[in-house]
C-alpha positions as CSV (number, residue, x, y, z in Angstrom):
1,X,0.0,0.0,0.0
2,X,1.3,3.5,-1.0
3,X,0.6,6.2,1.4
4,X,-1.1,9.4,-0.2
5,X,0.7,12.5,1.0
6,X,0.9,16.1,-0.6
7,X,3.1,17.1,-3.0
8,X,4.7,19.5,-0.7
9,X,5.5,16.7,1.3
10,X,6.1,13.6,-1.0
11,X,10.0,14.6,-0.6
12,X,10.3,14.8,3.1
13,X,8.2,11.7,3.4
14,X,10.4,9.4,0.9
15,X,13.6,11.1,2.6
16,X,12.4,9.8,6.1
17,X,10.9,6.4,4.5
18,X,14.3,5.2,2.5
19,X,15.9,5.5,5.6
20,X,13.3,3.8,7.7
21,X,13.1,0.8,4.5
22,X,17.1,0.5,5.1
23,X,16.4,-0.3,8.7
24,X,13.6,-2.4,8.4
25,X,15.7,-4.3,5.6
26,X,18.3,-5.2,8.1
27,X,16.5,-5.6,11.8
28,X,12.7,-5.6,10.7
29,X,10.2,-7.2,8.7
30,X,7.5,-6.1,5.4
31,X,4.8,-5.7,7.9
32,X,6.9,-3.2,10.4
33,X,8.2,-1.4,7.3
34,X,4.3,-0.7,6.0
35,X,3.0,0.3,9.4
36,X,6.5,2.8,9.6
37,X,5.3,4.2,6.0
38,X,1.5,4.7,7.6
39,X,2.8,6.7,10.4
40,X,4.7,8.9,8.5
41,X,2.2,9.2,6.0
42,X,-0.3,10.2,9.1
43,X,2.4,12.6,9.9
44,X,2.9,13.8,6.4
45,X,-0.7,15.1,6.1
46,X,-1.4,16.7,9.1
47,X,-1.3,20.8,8.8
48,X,0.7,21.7,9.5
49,X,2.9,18.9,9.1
50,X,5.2,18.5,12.2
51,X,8.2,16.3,9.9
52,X,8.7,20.4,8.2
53,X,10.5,20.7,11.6
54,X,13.3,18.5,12.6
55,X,16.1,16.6,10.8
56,X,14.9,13.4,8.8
57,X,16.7,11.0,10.9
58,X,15.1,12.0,14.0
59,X,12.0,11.5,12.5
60,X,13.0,8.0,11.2
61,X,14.5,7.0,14.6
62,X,11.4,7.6,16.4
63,X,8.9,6.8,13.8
64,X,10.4,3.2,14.1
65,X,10.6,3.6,17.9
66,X,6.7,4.8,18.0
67,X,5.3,1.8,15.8
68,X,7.7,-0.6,18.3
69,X,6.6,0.2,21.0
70,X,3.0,-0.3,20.4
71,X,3.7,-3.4,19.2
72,X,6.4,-4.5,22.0
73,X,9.2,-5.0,19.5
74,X,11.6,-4.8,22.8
75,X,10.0,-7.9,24.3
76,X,12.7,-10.5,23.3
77,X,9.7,-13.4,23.0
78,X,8.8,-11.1,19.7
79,X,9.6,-12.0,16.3
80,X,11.2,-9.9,15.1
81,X,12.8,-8.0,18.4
82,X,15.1,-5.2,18.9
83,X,16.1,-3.0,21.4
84,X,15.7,0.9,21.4
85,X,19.4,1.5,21.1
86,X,19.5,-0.5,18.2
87,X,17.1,2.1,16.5
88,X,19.1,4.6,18.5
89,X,22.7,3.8,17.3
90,X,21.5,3.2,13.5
91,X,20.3,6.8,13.0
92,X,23.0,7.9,15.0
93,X,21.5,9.9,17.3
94,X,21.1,10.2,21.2
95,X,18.4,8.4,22.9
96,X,16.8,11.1,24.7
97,X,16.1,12.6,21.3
98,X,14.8,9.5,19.9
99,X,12.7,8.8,23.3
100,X,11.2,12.6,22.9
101,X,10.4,12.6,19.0
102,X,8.8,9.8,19.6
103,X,6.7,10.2,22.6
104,X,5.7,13.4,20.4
105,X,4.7,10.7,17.5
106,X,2.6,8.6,20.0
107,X,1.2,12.0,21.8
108,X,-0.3,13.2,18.0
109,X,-1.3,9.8,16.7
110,X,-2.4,8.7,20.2
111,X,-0.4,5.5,19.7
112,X,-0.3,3.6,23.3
113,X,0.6,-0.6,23.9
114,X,-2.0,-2.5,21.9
115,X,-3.3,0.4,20.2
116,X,-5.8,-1.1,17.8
117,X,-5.4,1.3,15.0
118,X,-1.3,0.8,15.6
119,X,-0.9,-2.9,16.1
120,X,0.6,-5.2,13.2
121,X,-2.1,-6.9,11.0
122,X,-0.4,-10.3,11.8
123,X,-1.0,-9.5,15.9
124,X,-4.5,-7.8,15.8
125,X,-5.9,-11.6,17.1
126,X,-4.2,-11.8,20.1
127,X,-4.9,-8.1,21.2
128,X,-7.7,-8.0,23.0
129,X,-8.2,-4.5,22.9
130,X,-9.0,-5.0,19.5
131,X,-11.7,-7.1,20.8
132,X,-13.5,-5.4,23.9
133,X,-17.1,-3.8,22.6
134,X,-19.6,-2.2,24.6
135,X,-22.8,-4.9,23.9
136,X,-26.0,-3.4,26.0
137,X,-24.1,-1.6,27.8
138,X,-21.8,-4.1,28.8
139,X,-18.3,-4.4,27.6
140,X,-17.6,-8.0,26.2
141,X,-14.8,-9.7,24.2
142,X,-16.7,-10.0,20.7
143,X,-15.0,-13.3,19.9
144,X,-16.7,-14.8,22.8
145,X,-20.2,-13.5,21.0
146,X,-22.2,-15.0,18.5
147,X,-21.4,-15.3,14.8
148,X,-24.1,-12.8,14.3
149,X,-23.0,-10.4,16.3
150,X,-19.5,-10.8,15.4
151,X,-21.1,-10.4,12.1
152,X,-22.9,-7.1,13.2
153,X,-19.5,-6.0,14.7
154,X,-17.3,-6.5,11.5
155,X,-20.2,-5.2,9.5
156,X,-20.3,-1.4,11.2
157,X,-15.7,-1.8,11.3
158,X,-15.7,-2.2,14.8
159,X,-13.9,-5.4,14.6
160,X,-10.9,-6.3,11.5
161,X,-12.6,-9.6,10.7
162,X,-14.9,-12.1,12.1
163,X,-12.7,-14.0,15.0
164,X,-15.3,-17.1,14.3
165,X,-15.0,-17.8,10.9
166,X,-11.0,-17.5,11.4
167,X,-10.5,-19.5,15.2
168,X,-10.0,-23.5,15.2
């Protein structure tokens, strides 16, 4: 998937992507290096954009720090895993800048652990904050649910896909 951006800012945006590409190539995956490209896309068309301000491998850094952390990329029982001064050392900057760019990222694209919007198409199943609907008032785990109501669910985009056509 391409992300759309504006013209003003297709240059800053493939800039702050070839670098993020060259790290995914080495200590990443496909799927890390599409959700990197959606954040910086995000970033891209916001006005104004906050990537006009800032050096490209700052952004980079913490673009890949942003979408790792949401996804626990430091947890050494993920595949793929890697640690922030991994991210840190390959753009070659300091860690506090990295760590403050992007808790800025996660701030403006409200990115937190198991964000649902932020979470790797390949994990969405096992995060159950994707899962957790308000049903009559009640909060419930929609996979739990009936396949009519997961049906329902999928139906209005509450929910990715329907957990009871996919589950064993």
């Amino acid at each position: 998937m391409t992300e759309k951006v504006p013209k003003s800012m297709a240059d800053k945006f493939a800039a702050i992507t070839a670098l993020t590409d060259s790290f995914c190539e080495q200590h990443l995956n496909d799927e890390y290096r599409s959700m990197i490209h959606r954040v910086v896309g995000v970033l891209a068309r916001k006005r104004p954009s906050p990537l006009l301000k800032g050096r490209d491998n700052v952004w980079a850094a913490a673009a890949v720090h942003a979408v790792g952390r949401t996804n626990f990329l430091d947890d050494p029982s993920q595949s793929p895993h890697c640690k922030p001064k991994v991210i840190y050392e390959f753009f070659g900057i300091a860690e506090s800048t990295g760590q403050n760019k992007s808790k800025e990222i996660r701030d403006l694209l409200n990115m937190g652990p198991m964000s649902p919007d932020w979470t790797l198409p390949s994990s969405l199943a096992d995060n159950p904050m994707v899962w957790m609907l308000q049903v009559n008032g009640l909060i419930v785990d929609i996979r739990h649910e009936s396949l009519e109501l997961q049906q329902a669910a999928y139906e209005q985009g509450l929910i990715p896909f329907i957990p009871a056509k996919v589950e064993k």
